[in-house]
N, C-alpha and C positions, 0 to 999 in steps of 0.2 A: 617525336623529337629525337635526332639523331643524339647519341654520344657524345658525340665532337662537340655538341652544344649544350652540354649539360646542365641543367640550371642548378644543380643543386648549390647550398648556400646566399642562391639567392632569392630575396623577396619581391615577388610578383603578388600584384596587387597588393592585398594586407596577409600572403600567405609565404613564408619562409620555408622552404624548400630542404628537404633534410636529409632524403636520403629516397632511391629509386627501388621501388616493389615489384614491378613486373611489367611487360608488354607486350603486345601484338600488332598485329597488322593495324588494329585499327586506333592503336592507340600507346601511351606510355604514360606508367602509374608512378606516380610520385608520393611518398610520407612529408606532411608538412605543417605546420603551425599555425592556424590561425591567429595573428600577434591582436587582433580586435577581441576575439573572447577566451584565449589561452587554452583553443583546445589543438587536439590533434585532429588534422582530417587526411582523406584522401585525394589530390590532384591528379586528374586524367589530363593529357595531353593530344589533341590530334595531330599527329607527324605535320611538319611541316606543308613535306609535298604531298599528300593528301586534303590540307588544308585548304589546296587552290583547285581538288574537284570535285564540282558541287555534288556530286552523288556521295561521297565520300563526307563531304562539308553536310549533306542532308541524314546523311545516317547521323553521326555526331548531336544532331540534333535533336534528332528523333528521339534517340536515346536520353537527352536533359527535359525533353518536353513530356515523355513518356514517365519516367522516373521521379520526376519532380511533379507529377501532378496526384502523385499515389500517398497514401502516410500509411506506412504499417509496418508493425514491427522485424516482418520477415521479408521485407523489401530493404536495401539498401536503398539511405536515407539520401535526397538531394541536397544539400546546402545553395548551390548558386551558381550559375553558369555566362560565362567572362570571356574577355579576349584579352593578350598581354601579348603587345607589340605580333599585331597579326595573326598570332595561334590562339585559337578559341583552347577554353580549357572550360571544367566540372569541376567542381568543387563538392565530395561527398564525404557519409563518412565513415572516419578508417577505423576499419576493422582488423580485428588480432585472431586468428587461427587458420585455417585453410580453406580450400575449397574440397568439397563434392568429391572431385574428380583425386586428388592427392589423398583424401582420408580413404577412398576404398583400398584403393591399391590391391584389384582382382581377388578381395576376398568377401564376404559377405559382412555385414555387420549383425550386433544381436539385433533379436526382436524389438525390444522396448528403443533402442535407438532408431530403429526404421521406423518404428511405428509412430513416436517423437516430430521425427525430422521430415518424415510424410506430409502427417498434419498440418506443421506450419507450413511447410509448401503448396499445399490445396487450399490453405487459407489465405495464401497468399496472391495465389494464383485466383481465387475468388475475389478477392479486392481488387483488383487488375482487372479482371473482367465487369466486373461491376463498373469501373472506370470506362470501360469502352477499350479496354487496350490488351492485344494479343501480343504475347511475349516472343515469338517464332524459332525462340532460340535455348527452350530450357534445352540441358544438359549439365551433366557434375561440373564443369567447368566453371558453370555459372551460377553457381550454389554454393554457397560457401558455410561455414561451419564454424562459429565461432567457440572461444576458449570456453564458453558459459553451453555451449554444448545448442545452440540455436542455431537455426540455417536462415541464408539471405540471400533472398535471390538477384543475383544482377545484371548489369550490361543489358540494358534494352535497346541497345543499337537496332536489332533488327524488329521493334518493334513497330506493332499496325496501330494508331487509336481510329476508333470507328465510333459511330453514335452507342453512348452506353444502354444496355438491354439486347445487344445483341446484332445490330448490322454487320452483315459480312463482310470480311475485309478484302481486299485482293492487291496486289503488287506487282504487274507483268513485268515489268523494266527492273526489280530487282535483282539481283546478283547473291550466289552461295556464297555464304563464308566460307574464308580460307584458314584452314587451321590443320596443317598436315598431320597432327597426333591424333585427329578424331576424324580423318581419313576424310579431307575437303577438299572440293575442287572446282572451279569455273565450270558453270553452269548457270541453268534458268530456273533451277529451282531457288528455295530461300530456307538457309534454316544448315545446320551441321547436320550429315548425311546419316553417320550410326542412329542419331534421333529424329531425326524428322517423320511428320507422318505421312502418309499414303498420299494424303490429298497434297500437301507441300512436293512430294515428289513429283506430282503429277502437275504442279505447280498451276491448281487450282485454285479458286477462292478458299483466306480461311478465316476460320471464327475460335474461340477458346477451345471446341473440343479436340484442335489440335496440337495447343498446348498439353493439352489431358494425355494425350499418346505419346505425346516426348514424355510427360513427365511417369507416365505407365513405364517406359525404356529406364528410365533413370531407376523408380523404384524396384524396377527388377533388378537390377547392375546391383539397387542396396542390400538386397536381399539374396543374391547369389552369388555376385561378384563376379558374374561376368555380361554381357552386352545379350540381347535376344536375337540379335542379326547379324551374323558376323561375316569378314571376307577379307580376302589380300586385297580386293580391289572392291571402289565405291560403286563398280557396277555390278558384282556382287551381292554387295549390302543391298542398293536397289531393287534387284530381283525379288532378297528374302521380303522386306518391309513390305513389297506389292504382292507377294502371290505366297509367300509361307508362312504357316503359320509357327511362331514361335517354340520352344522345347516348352509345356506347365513349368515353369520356377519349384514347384513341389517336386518333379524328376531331379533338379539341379541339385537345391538343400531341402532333402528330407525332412528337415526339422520346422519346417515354415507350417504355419497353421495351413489350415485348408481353405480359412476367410478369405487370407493374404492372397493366397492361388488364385482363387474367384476375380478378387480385386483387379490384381495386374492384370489378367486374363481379359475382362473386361473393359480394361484402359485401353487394353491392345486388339481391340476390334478393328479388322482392316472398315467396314463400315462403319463412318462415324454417327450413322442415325441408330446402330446396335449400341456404342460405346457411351461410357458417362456422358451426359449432356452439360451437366454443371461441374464445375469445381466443389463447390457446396454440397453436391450428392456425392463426390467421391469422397469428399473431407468425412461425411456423417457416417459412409460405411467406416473409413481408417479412425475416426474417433469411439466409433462402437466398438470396434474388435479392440482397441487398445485397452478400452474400460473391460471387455470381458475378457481378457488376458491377464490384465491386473488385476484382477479380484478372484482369478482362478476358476471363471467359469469357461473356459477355452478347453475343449477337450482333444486329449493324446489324436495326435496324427499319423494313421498309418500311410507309407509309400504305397502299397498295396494298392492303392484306386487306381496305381497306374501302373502297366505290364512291364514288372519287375526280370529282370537276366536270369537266366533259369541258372535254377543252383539243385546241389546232389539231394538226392532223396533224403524226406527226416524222418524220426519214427513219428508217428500220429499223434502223440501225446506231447509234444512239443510246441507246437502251435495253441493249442488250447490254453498250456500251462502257460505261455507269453504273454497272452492273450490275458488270462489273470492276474499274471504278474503285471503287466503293465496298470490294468484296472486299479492294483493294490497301490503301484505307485501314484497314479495319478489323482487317485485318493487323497496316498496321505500326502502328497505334495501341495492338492489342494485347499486340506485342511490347515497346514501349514503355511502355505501363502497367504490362503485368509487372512489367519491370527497374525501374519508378519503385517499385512495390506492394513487392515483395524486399527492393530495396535503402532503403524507409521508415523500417525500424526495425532497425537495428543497432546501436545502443548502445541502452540504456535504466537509467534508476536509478528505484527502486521507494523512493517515500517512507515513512517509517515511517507503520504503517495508526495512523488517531486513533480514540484508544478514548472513541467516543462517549458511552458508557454514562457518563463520568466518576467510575466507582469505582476507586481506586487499583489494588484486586485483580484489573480488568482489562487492568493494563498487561502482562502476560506474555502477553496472548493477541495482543493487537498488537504489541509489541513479536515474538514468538515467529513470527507467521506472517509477518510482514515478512520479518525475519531466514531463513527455510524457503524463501520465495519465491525469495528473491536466491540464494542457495545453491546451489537446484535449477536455476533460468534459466542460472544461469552454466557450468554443465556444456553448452551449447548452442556448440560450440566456433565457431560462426561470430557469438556473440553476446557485444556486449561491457557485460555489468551491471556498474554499479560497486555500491560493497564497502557493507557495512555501516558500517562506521564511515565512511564519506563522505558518506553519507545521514545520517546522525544527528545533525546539527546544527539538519537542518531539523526535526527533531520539534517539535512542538505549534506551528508558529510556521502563520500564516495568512497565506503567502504565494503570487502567483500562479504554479500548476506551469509552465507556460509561462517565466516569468522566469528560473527554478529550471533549467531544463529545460537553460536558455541561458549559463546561470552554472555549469552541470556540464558542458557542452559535449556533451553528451546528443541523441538525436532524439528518444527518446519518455521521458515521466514516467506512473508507473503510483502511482496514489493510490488509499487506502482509507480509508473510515471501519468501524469495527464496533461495533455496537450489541447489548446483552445485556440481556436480562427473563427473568431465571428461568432454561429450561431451553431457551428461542429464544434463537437467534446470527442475525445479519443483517450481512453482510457486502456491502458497495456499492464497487464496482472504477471506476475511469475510467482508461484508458490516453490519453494527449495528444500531439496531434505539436506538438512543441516549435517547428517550422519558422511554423505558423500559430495556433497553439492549438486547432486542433478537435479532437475525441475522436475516436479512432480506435476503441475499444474500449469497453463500460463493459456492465458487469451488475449482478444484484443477487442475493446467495442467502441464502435462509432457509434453514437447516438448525437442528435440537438439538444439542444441544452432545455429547451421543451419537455424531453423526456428522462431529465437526469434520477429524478424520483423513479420511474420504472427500472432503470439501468440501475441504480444501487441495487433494487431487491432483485436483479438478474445475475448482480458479483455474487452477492449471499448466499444465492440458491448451488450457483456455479460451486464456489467453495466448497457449502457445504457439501453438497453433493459427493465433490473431490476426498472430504476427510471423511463424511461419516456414511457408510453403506444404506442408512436409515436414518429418516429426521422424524419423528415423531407427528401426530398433529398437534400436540399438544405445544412443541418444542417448536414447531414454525409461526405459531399464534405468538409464542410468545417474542419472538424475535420479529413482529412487525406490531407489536402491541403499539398505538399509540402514534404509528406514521401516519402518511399523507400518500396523495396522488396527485397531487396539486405539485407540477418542480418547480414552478415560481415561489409556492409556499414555502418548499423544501430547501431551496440555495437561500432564501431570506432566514429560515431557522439556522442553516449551517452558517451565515454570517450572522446570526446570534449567537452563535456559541464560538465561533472565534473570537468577536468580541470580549465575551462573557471569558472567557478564555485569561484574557489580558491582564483585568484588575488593575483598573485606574479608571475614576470618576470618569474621563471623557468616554471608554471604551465600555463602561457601563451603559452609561446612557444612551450611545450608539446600539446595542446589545438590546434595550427595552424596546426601542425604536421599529426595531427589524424584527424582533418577534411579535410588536403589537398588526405590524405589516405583513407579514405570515399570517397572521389571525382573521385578519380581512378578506384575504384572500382563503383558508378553508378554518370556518367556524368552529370545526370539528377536529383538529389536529389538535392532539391531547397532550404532545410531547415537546409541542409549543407553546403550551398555557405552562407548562414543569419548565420550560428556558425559562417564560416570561417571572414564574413566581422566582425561580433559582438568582436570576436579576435584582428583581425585591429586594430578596433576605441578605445578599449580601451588601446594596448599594449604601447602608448606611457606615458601614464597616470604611468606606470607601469617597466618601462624601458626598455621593451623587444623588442621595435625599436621605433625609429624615426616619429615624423608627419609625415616628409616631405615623407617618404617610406611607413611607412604606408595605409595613406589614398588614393592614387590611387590604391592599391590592394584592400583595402576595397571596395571602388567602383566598381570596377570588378565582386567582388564577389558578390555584388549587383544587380547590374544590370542583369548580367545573372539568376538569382536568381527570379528576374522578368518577366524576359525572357520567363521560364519555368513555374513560379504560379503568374500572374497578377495578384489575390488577396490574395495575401498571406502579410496580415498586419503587419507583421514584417518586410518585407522585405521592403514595401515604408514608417516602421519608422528608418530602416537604412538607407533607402537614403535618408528622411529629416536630419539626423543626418551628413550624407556628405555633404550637400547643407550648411549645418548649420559651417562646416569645412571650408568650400569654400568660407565661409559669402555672399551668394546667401538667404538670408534669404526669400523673396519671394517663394522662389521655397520650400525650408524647410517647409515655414509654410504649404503650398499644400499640400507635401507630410505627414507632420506629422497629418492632418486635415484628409487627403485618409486612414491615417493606423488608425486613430480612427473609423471613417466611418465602415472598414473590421471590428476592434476586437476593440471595444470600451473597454470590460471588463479587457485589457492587462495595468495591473499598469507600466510596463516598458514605455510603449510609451508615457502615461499623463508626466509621472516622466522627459522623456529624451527632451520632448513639450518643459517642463517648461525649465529645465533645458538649454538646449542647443539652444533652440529658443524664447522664452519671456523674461528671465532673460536679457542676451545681448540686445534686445531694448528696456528696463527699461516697459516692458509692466509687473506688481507687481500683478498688482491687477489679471490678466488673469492667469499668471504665480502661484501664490498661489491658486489660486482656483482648478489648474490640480496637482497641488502636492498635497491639500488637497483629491481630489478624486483617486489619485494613492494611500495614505492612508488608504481610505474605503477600497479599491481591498485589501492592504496590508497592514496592521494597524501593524503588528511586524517585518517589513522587516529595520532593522538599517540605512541603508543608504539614505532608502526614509528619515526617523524619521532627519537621522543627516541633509542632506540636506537641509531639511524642517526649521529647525533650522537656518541652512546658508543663507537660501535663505529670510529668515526675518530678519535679520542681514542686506544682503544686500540692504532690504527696510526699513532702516533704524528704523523698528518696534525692538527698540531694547528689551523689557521689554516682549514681544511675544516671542523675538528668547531665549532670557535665560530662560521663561519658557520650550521651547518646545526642547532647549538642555539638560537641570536638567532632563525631564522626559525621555529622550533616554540616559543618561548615566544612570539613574535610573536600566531600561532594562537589560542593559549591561555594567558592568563600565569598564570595559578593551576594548571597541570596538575602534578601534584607531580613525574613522574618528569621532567621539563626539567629541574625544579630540582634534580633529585640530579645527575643527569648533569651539568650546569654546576655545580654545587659541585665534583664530580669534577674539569673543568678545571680551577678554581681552585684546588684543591689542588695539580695535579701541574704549573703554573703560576709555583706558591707564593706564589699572590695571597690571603693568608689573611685578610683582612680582608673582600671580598669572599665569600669561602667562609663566615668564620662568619656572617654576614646570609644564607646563603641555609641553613646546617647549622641554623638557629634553626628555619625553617621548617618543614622535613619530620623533622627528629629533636626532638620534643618533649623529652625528656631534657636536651638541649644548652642550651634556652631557659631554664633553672635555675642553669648557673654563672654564673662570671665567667670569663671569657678572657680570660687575659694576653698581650699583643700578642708578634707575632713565629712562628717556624714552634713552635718548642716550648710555647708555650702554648697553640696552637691546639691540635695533638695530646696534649696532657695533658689537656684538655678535651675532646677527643674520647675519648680511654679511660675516662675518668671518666661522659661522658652513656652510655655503653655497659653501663657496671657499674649504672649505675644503673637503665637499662632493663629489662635483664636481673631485674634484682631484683624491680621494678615488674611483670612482664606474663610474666618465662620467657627463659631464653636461646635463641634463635634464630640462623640464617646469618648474620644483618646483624650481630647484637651479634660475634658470632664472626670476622667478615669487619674491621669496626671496629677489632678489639684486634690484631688480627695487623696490619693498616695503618700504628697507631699507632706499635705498636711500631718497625716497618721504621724509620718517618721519625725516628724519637726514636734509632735507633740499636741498640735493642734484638734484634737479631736472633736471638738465642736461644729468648726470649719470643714473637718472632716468629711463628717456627716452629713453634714447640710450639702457638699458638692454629692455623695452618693443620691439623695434625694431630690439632688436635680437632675441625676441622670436617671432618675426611676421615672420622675415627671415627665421626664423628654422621651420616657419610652425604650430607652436603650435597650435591646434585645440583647447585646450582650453583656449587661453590668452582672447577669447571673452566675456567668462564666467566671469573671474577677471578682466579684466582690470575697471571695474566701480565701481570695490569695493570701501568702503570708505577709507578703508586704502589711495586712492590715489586723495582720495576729493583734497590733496594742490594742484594737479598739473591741476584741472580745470582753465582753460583763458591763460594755458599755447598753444601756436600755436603749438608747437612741439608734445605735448601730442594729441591736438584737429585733428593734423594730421595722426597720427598711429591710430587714430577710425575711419578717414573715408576712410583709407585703407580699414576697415576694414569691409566698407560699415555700420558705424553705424553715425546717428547724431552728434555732438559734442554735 
């Protein structure tokens, strides 16, 4: 698209035109707007007058068909390819830093950057070939580098697709690119001249391992910062590429490992039956040497293996001593890399993965492998992952992991996107060290959604791998305690626990539903019987059944649960939490005591200790101490914070509890249970004016009368939104918990009683939890009250 006709400003198709990035022969790049989903992309233009010929119109195409049939993260992505008013254009997308060819700039780059930016290029070039499609055109040019320090390879204009697994490609009727900086010219061959390979020169058939040799050219260029074949003229270059062999890259920079040498050396076999075969086998060597370079098992590289410029005579005692010297250093270098490598990543928080696909019914597969990731890392007793709910704020927001990293006081941040078509999952990993922002880690896996169960425990091992030099066996048992191999089972449990996640009757009951359907499918998934009970214990809380029906299925599914993984600490802090229903408190405190023992780092289980088991025998002082440490595990988890709040209320620390509620409504001012808990203060306060502004809120029922000012209006107005509830939706613990309250404060202590006694009837697992509240201080020395507590096996 010439100048003269510049679109910028305007919108073609749904993309608004903003400002022009670069171009070539074969095309013009535009910055533009997608105004349908508000992002930024990149529009390619084919020049007009090339528009009208076909060979020019067929590369063009080659390049949207080539490009858009690939997904990986080190490909530049296709979005959609269009016509507007006769010029076909590409719609991809736009990327922020440079290319390849502008970041060298004839010098070399370090090690860990080439070895980086290698990687993803072999891997990327491995998904390409795996597609059936030869790229003919890598060089820096076509590599780009973004500000996150990742390469993307582009422009497949001159790309072949052939049958995937390997059919040869060939192209006679092709034509060289012209690109006079990288020394092109009209000819029969295909492909830019400084890189192309032997067999492209000869303008033979090609298949990937020709790609492998340009991209051999490139990572020498990264690695020394200059070209392997050079000349004033492309018939020069030609000569070298066909009949010489290159300078070793180790004569260029001394400082390159001696793997590295081997590698490019090998990419650069004029015979391609000598050189890598695969992308995949050059990526395995560039990801071994990167792992034994980082961890400091790469030893010192002498120039010496190659016939060094003769220099003045030494004394004899010099060499030797170098020769130690170095040893001493590269010792204690090593020893000191290590301990930097170890001690790298010890803490880390795993962002919630973004579910690219943007179908709502993707969110349990992100939300669900997240949530599995953190879970299993944190069983890593030397590794400190924060919680899920501390992570989950940052969901969908698009900010820097780096910033993130630093605001969680974190060393590494572990991001994912996942992307879904059909019956393909594509999962894309970046681990970050918070300290700099580079990537410490990152991959990319295609799997069927067939095998998403195997693909989790292949992120886990991956990671692990990446943070800890050793995993124990003891430590890898524990972190698959209790899965599956079933992924039908596996996506049915993680949409139990998104569900389960939610909390609200419908999302409960969905939540049973999906873990009892997991169960069907593998008998023996342990960690599905711990959703299913986990569902139980809460659904009463929630109205989606009954105590009294409830909790002997929750037990069920406990116990079997056990059955199957004896140390599976979730599962014996489910059954202290039944023992605790049962008011068997003995046996609870066991069981809750045994699941700290298995997973001491599980804030749920300190949280439910306290909660369900200290709190009911006025043990404050034991009880605040395990809520204060289920806080460390999970410092932004709201209903530790509100409970926390409640549970000093309850220890009559009152001037503690309305700090520690101000600072979780602070957090979250709409979280509903702050606000019961601080109406709770306010009642026992006797701040009732206060109370009813916030009783309006969360008890819909209450928003209907009138309140007469004073403490007995308030609570006649409280029995009243209670009866009314009840009426409206089914009597439930709170309606039941309400009227016995009411009554206390109103004096009624008869009435009192009798509503506590029907909530002991009906089973309520939690009336153990309130019934000491102060709200019912009046009815201490009462017999009637002294006796519904040691029903309930608790002291008077």
């Amino acid at each position: 698209m010439a100048e003269a006709s510049s679109p910028i400003g305007q919108t073609i198709s749904h993309y608004r035109i903003l400002d022009r990035l670069g171009g070539g022969g074969m095309g013009v790049v535009y910055k533009a707007e997608d105004t349908r989903l508000g992002r930024f992309v990149a529009i390619k233009f084919l020049p007009a007058d090339l528009a009208k010929d076909p060979q020019s119109l067929e590369r063009f195409r080659r390049e949207a068909r080539a490009a858009s049939a690939l997904n990986h993260p080190n490909i530049c992505t296709i979005y959609e390819v269009g016509e507007a008013e006769g010029q076909p254009f590409i719609a991809m997308e736009y990327l922020e830093g440079q290319t390849l060819k502008h970041a060298i700039q004839d010098r070399p780059f370090d090690l860990e950057t080439s070895l980086t930016l290698s990687t993803e290029i072999a891997d990327a070039l491995d998904a390409a070939h795996a597609q059936g499609i030869v790229h003919r055109d890598i060089k820096p040019a076509n590599i780009f580098v973004t500000r996150r320090g990742r390469a993307k390879i582009l422009d497949f204009g001159l790309a072949k697709l052939e049958s995937p697994g390997g059919t040869r490609a060939s192209d006679p009727g092709a034509t060289l690119a012209v690109d006079a900086g990288d020394l092109t010219s009209p000819g029969t061959a295909l492909g830019t001249v400084a890189y192309m390979s032997p067999e492209q020169a000869r303008g033979k058939e090609l298949d990937g391992r020709s790609d492998l040799f340009s991209f051999g050219v490139v990572l020498y260029e990264m690695c020394t910062g200059t070209q392997p074949f050079r000349g004033e003229t492309s018939a020069v270059i030609f000569e070298g590429l066909l009949n010489r062999a290159a300078l070793p890259p180790l004569r260029v920079n001394p400082e390159l490992p001696a793997e590295l040498d081997r590698i490019i050396i090998k990419a650069l076999e004029k015979d391609r039956d000598l050189r890598y075969q695969t992308a995949a086998e050059m990526r395995s060597d560039l990801k071994r040497l990167h792992r034994d370079t980082s961890s400091g098992r790469s030893a010192a590289i002498s120039a010496a293996e190659y016939p060094a410029a003769p220099s003045a005579a030494k004394p004899k005692w010099i060499l030797p001593a170098i020769a130690a010297l170095v040893l001493v250093l590269a010792a204690g270098g090593w020893w000191w890399f290590r301990g930097r490598a170890n001690a790298a990543v010890q803490s880390i928080a795993v962002l919630p993965f973004v579910n690219a696909t943007g179908n709502p019914d993707g969110e349990f597969l992100s939300d669900g492998l997240t949530e599995d990731i953190i879970n299993r890392m944190a069983q890593l007793p030397q590794l400190r992952v924060l919680a899920r709910t501390t992570v989950l704020r940052f969901k969908n927001k698009e900010e820097d992991a780096q910033k993130i990293g630093k605001e969680l006081q974190v060393q590494g941040v572990l991001t994912g996107r996942i992307t879904r078509r059909g019956d393909e999952l594509a999962v894309e990993t970046d681990l970050v060290n918070v300290a700099d922002g580079s990537q410490l880690w990152g991959q990319r896996y295609t799997r069927k959604m067939s095998e998403v169960a195997a693909l989790q425990n292949e992120i886990v091992s991956d990671l692990t791998g990446k943070l800890r030099t050793k995993v124990t066996h003891e430590e890898k048992e524990l972190m698959t305690l209790g899965t599956t191999t079933n992924s039908e089972a596996y996506q049915l449990y993680l949409k139990g626990r998104f569900y389960w996640n939610q909390r609200t009757k419908e999302s409960l009951l969905r939540s049973i539903d999906c873990f009892q359907q997991a169960l069907a499918l593998d008998s023996k998934y342990a960690l599905a019987y711990v959703g299913l009970a986990n569902a139980y214990e809460v659904a009463s809380g929630y109205g989606a059944l009954q105590s009294r029906e409830a909790i002997p299925l929750a037990e069920a599914a406990v116990k079997r649960a056990l059955e199957l993984s004896p140390n599976l600490g979730v599962a014996h802090s489910g059954m202290g939490f039944l023992h605790a229903a049962q008011y068997d408190w003995a046996a609870a405190d066991r069981d809750y005591q045994q699941a700290l023992r298995l997973d001491p780092k599980d804030a749920s289980i300190h949280y439910f200790y306290a909660y369900s088991v200290l709190v009911p025998q006025l043990r404050f002082d034991e009880a605040l101490r395990e809520m204060r440490r289920a806080l460390e595990l999970e410092p932004d988890s709201l209903a530790i914070n509100a409970n926390y709040g409640g549970m000093l209320t309850q220890a009559r620390r009152y001037p503690e509890a309305r700090a520690q509620l101000d600072r979780t409504l602070a957090m979250e001012p709409g979280f509903r249970l702050t606000r019961v808990r601080l109406c709770d203060w306010y009642e026992i306060q006797g701040q009732f004016d206060e109370a009813r502004q916030l009783a309006t809120l969360f008890y819909p029922a209450f928003a209907k009368l009138e309140v007469k000012p004073g403490k007995n209006g308030y609570w006649r107005a409280i029995q009243e939104a209670a009866r009314l509830q009840a009426e409206s939706s089914g009597e439930g613990f709170i309606e039941r918990y309400f009227q016995a309250a009411a009554a206390t404060q109103l004096g009624e202590h008869e009435k009192a009683v009798a509503w506590l006694e029907k909530s002991f009837a009906s089973g309520d697992d939690l009336l153990p939890n309130f019934i000491r509240y102060p709200i019912f201080d009046p009815l201490h020395g009462d017999p009637r009250y002294a006796a519904v507590l040691r029903r309930l096996n608790l002291a008077p």
